[in-house]
Biotite code that builds the C-alpha atoms (Angstrom):
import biotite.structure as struc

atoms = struc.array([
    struc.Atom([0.000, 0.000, 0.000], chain_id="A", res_id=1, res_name="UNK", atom_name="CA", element="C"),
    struc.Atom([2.804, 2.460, 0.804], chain_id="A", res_id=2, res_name="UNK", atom_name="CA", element="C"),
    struc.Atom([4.507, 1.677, -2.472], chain_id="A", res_id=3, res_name="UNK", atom_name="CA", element="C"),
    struc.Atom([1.146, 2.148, -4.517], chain_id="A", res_id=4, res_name="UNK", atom_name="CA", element="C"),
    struc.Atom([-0.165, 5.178, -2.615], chain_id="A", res_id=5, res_name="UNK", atom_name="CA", element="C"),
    struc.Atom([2.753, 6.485, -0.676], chain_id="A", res_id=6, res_name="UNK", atom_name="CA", element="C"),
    struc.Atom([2.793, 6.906, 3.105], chain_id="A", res_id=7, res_name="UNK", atom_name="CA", element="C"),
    struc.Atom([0.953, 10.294, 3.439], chain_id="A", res_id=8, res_name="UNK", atom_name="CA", element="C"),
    struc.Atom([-2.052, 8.251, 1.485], chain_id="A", res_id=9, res_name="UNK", atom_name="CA", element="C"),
    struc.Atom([-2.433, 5.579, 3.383], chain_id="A", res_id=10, res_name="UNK", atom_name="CA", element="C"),
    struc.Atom([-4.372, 6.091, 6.832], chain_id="A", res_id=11, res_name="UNK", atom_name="CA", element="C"),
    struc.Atom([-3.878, 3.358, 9.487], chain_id="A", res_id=12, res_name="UNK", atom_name="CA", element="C"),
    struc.Atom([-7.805, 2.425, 8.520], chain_id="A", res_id=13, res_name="UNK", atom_name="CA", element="C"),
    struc.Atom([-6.578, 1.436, 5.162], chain_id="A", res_id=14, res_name="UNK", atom_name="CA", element="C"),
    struc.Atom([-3.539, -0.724, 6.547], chain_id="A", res_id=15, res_name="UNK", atom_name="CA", element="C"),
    struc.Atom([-5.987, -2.637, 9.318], chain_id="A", res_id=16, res_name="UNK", atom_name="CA", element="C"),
    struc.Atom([-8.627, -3.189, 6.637], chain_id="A", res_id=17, res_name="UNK", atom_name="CA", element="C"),
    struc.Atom([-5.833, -4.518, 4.773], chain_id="A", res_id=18, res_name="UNK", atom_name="CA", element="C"),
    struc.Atom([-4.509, -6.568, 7.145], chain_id="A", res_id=19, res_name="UNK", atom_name="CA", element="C"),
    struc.Atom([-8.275, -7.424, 8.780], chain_id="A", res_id=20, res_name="UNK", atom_name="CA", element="C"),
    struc.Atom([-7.470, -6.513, 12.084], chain_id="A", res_id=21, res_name="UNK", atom_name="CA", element="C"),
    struc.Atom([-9.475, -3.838, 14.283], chain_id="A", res_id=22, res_name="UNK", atom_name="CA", element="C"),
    struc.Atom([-7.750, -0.304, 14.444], chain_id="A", res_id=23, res_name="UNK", atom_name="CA", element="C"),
    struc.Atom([-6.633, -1.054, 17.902], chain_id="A", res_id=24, res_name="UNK", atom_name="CA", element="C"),
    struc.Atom([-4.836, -4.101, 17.321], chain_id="A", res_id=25, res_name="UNK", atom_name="CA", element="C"),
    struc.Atom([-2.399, -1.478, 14.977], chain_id="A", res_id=26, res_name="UNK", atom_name="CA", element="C"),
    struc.Atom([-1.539, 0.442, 18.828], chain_id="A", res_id=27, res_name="UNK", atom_name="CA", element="C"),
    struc.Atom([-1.173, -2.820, 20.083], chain_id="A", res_id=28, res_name="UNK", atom_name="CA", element="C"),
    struc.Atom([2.276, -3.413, 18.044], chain_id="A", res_id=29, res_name="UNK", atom_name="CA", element="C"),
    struc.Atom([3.006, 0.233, 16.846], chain_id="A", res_id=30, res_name="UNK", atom_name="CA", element="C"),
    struc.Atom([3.201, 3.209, 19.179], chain_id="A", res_id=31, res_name="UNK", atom_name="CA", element="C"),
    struc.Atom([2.414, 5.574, 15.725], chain_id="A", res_id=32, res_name="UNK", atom_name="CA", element="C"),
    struc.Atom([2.282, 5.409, 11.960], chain_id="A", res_id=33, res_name="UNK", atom_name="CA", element="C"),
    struc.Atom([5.894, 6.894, 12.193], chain_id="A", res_id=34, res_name="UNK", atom_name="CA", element="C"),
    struc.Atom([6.735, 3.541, 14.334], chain_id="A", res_id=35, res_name="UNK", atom_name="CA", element="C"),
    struc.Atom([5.041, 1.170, 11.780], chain_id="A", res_id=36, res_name="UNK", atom_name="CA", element="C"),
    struc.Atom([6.887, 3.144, 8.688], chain_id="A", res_id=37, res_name="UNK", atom_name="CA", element="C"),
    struc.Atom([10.011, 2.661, 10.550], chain_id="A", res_id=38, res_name="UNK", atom_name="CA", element="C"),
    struc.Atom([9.144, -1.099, 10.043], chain_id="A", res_id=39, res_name="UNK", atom_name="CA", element="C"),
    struc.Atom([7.943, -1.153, 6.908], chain_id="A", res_id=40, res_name="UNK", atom_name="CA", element="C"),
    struc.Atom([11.399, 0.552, 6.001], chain_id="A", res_id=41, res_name="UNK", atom_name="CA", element="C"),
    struc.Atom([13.064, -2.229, 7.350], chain_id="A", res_id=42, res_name="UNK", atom_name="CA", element="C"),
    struc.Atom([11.312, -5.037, 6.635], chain_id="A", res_id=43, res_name="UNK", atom_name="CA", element="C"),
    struc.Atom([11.680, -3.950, 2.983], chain_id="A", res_id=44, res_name="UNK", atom_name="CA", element="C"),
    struc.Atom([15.384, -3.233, 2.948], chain_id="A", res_id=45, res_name="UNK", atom_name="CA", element="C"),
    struc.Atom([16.102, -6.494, 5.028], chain_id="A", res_id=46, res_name="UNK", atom_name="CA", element="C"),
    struc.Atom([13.690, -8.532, 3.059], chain_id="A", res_id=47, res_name="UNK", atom_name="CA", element="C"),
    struc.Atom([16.267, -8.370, -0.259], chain_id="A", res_id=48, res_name="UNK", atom_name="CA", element="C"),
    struc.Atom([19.145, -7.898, 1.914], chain_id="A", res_id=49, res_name="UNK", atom_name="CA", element="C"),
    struc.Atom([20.194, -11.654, 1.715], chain_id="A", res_id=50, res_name="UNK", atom_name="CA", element="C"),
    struc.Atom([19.820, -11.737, -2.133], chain_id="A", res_id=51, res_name="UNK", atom_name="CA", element="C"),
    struc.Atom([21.702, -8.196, -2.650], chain_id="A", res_id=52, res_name="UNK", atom_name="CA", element="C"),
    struc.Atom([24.895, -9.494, -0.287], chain_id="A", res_id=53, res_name="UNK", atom_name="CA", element="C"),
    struc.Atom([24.950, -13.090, -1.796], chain_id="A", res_id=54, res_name="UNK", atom_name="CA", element="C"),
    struc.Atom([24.945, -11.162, -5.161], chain_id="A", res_id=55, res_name="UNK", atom_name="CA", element="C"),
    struc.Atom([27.433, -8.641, -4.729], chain_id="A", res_id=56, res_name="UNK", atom_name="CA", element="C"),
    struc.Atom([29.538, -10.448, -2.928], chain_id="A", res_id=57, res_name="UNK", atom_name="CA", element="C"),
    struc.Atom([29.995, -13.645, -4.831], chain_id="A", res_id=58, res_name="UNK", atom_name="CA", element="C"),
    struc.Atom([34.104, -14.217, -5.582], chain_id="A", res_id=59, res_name="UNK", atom_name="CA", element="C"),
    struc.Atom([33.374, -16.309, -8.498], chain_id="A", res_id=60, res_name="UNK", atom_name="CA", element="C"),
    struc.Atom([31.900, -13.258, -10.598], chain_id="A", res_id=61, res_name="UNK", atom_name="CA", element="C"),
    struc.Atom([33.898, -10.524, -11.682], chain_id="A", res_id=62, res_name="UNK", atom_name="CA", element="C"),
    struc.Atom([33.175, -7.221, -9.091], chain_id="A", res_id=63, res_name="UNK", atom_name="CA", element="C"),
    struc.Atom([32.249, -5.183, -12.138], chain_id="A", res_id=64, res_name="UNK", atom_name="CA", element="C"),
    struc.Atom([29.848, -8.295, -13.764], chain_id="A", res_id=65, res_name="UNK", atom_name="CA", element="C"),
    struc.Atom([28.098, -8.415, -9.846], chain_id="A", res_id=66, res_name="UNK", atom_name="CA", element="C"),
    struc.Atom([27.032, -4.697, -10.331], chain_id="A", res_id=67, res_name="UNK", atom_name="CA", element="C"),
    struc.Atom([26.196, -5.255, -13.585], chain_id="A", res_id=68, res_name="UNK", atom_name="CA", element="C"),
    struc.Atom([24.127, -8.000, -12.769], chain_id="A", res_id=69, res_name="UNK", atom_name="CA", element="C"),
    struc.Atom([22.125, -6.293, -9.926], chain_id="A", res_id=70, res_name="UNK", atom_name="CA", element="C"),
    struc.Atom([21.007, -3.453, -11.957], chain_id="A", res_id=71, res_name="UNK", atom_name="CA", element="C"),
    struc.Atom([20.148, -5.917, -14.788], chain_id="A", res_id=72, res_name="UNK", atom_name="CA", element="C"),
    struc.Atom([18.222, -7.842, -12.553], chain_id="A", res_id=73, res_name="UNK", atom_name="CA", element="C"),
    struc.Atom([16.013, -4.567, -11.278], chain_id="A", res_id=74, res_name="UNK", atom_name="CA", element="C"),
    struc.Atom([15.795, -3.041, -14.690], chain_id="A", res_id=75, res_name="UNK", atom_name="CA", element="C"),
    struc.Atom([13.863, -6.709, -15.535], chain_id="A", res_id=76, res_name="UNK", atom_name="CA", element="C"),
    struc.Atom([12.184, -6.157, -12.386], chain_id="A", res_id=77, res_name="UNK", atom_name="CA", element="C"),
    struc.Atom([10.514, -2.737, -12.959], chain_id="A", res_id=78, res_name="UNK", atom_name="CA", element="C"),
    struc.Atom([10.083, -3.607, -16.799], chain_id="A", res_id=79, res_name="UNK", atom_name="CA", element="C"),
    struc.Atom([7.475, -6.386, -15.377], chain_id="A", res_id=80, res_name="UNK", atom_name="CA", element="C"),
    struc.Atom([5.740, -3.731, -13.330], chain_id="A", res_id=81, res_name="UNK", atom_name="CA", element="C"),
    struc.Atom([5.132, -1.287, -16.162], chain_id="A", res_id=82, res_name="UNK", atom_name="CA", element="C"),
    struc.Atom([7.803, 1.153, -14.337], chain_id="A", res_id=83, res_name="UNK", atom_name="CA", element="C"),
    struc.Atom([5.542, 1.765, -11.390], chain_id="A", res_id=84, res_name="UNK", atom_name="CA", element="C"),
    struc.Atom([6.551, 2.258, -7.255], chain_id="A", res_id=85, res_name="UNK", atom_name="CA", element="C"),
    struc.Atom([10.151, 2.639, -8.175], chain_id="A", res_id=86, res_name="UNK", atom_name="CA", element="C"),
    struc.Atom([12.107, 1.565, -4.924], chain_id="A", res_id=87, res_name="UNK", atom_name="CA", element="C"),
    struc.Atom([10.495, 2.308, -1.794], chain_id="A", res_id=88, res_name="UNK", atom_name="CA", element="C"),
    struc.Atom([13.418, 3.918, 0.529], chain_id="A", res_id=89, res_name="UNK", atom_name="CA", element="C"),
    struc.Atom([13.765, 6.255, -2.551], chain_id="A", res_id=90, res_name="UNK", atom_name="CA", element="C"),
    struc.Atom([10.029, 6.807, -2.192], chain_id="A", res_id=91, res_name="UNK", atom_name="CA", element="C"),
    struc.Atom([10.203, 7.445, 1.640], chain_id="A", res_id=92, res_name="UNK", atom_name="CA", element="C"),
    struc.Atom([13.051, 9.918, 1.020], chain_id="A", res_id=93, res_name="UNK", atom_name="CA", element="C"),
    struc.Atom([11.152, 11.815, -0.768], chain_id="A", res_id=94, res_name="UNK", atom_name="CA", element="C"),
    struc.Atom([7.561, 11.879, 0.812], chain_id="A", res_id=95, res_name="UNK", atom_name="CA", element="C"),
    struc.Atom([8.902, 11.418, 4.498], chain_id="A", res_id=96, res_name="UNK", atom_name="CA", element="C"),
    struc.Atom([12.513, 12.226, 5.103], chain_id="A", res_id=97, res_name="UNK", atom_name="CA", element="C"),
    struc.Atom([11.618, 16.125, 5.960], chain_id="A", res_id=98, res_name="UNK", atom_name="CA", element="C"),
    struc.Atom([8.871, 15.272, 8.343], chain_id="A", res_id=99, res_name="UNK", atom_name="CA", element="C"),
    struc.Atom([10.124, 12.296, 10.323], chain_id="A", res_id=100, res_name="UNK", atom_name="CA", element="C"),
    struc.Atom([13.729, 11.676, 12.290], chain_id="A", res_id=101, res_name="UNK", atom_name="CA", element="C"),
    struc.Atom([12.690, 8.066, 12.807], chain_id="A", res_id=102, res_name="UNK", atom_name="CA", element="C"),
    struc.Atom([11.921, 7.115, 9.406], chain_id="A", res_id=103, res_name="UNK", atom_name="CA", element="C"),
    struc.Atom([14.766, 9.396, 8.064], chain_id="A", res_id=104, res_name="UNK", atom_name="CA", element="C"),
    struc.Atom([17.677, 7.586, 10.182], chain_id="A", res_id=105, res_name="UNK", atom_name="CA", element="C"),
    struc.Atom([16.474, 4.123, 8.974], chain_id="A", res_id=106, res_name="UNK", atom_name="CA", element="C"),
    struc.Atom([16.292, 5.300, 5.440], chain_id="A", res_id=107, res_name="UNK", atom_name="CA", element="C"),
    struc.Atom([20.128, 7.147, 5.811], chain_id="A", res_id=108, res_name="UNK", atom_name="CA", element="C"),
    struc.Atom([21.154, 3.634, 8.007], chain_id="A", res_id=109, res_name="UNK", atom_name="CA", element="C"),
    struc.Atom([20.289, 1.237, 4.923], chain_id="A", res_id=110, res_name="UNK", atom_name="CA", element="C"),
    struc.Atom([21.614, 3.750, 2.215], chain_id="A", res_id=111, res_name="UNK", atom_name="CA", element="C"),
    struc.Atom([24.466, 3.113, 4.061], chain_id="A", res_id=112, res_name="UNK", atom_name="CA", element="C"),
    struc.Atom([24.544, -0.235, 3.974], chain_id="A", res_id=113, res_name="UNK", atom_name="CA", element="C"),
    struc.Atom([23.575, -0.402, 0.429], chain_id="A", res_id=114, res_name="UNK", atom_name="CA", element="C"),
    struc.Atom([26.209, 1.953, -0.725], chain_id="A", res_id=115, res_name="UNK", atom_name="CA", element="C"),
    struc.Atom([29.098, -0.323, 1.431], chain_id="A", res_id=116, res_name="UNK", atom_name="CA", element="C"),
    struc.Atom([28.219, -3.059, -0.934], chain_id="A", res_id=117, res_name="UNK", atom_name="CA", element="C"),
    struc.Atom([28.037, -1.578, -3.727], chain_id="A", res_id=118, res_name="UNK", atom_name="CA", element="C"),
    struc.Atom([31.514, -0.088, -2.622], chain_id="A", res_id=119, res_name="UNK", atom_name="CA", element="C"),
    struc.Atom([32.991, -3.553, -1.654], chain_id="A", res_id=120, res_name="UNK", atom_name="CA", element="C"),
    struc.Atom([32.584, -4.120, -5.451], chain_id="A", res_id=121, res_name="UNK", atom_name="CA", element="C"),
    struc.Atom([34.052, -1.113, -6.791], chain_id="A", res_id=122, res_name="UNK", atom_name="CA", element="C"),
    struc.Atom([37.060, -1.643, -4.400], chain_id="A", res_id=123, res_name="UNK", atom_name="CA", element="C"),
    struc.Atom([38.102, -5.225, -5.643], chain_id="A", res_id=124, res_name="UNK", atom_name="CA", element="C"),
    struc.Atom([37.383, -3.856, -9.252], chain_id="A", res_id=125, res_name="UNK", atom_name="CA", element="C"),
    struc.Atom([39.634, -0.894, -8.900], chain_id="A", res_id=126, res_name="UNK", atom_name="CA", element="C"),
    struc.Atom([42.147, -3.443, -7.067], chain_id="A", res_id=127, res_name="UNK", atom_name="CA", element="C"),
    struc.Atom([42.119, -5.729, -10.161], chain_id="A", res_id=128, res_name="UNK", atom_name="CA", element="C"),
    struc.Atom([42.464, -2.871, -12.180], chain_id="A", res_id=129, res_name="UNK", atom_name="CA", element="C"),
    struc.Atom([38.923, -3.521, -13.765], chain_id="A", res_id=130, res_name="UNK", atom_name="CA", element="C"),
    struc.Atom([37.846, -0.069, -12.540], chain_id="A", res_id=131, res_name="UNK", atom_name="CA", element="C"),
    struc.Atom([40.770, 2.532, -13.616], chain_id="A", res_id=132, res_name="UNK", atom_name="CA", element="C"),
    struc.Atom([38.627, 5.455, -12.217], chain_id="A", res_id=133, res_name="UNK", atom_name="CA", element="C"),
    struc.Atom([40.714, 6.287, -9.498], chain_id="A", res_id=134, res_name="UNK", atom_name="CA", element="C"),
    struc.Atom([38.221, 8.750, -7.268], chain_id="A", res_id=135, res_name="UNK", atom_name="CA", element="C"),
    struc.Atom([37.524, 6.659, -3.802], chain_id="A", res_id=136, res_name="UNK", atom_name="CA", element="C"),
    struc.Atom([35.224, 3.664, -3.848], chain_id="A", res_id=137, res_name="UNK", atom_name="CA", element="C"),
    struc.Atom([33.097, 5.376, -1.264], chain_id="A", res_id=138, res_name="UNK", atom_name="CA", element="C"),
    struc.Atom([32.629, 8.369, -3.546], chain_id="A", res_id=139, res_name="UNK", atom_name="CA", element="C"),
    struc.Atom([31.901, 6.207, -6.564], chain_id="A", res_id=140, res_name="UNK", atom_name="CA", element="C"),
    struc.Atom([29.962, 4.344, -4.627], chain_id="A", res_id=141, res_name="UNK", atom_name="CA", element="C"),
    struc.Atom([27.841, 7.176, -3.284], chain_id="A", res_id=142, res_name="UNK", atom_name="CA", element="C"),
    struc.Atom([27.774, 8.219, -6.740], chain_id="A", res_id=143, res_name="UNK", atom_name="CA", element="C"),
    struc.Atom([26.232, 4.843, -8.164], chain_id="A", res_id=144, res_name="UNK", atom_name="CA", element="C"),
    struc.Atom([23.687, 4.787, -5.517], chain_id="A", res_id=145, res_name="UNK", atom_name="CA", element="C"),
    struc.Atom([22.289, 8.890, -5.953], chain_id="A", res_id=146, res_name="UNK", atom_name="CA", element="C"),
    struc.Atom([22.668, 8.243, -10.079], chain_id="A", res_id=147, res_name="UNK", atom_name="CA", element="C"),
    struc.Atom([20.594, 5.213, -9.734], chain_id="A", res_id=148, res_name="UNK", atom_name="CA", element="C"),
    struc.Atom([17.918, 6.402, -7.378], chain_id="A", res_id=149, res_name="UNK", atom_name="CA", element="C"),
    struc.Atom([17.614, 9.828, -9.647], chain_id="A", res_id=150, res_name="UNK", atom_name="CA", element="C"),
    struc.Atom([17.222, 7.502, -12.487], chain_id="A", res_id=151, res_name="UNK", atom_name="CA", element="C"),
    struc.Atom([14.490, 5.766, -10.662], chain_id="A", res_id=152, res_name="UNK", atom_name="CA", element="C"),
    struc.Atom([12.682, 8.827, -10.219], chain_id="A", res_id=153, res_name="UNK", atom_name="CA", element="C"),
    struc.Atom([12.820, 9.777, -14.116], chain_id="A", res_id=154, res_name="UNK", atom_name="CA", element="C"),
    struc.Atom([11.577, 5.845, -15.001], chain_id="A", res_id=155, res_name="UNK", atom_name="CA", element="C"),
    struc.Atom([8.184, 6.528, -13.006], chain_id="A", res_id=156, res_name="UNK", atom_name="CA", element="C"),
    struc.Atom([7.876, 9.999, -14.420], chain_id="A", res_id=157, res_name="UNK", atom_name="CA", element="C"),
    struc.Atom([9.055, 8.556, -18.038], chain_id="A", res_id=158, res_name="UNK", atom_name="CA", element="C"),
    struc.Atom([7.179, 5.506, -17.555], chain_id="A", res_id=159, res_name="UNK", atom_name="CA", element="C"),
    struc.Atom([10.134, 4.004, -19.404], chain_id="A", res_id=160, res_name="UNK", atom_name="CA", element="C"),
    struc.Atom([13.876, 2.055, -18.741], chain_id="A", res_id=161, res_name="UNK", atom_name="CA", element="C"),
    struc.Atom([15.363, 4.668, -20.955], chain_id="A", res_id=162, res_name="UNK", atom_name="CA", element="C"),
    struc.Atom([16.670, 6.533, -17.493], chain_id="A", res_id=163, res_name="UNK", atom_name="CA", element="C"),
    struc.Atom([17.746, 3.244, -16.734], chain_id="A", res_id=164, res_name="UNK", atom_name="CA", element="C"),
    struc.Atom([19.475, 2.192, -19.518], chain_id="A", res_id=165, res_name="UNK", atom_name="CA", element="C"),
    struc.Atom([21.301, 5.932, -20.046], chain_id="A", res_id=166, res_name="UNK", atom_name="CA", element="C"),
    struc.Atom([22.370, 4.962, -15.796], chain_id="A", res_id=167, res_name="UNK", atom_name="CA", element="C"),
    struc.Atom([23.823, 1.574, -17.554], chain_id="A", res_id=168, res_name="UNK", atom_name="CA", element="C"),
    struc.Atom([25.069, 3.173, -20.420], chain_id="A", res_id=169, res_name="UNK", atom_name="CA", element="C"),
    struc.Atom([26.938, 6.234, -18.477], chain_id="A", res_id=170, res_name="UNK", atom_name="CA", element="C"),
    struc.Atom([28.145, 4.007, -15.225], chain_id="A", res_id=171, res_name="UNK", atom_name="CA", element="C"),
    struc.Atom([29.660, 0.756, -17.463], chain_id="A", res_id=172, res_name="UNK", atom_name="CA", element="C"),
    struc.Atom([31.090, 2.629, -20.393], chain_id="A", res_id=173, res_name="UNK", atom_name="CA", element="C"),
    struc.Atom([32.305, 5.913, -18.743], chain_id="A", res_id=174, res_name="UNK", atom_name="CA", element="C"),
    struc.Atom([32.374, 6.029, -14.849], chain_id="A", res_id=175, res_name="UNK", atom_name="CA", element="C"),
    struc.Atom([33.293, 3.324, -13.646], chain_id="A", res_id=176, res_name="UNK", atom_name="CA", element="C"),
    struc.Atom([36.033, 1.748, -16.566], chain_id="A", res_id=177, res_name="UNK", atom_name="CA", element="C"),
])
């Protein structure tokens, strides 16, 4: 629902009825709507966390083929949904960063973590000499993540991979070479 709608529209009516629970059984496990976003924020980012580390962090690919591979795989992924919801801590950032602390640490906490693996990569590429950019992993790291989550943006907008593919097309033949 937050993905479809966004977390200003949906009330906590819509997530009980959802869920077919009464309203108070919601207070029961969340002190707020803040406090179940929180949640929701990490249930989502842990829920592919497994996938995304076993991914990007298997030695028998090549670093640089790993990152290709992940962005691949999402491309596909969005393709199938007709380029709708985009990713949902990109979402949140937008619609809920400016109003809540909770949500907004979470959020910065799993960009974070997200950009470390995506860094891990860009390290043993640059190591190998795959990578011959020589600005710090972190910062090209940082830079993948913001590039990719802008392109995001443009795909729901565009409803199109062409931001996507221009990401691709930028971050494997220029940036990161």
């Amino acid at each position: 629902m937050l993905h479809e709608a966004g977390y200003a529209a949906t009330g906590i009516k819509d997530i009980v009825d959802a869920a077919d629970v009464p309203k108070g059984s919601f207070y029961n496990h969340f002190e707020s709507k803040e406090a179940f976003g929180k949640e929701v924020v990490d249930f989502y980012f842990d829920s592919g966390l497994v996938e995304l580390r076993a991914l990007l962090g298997d030695s028998s690919i090549p670093p640089l083929e790993r990152l290709r591979r992940f962005f691949d795989e999402k491309i596909r992924s969005y393709r199938t949904v007709d380029y709708t919801r985009g990713c949902l801590m990109g979402n949140l950032s937008l619609e809920v960063a400016d109003h809540s602390a909770l949500i907004r640490d979470r959020l910065a906490m799993h960009f974070r973590t997200w950009g470390s693996l995506f860094e891990g990569c860009i390290a043993q590429a640059q190591k190998t000499g795959a990578i011959r950019n020589s600005l710090p992993a972190p910062m090209l790291a940082q830079f993948l993540l913001n590039s990719w989550e802008g392109a995001l943006i443009r795909m729901r907008v565009e409803k199109s991979d062409a931001p996507l593919q221009e990401f691709m097309e930028v971050v494997f033949r220029s940036l990161l070479v």
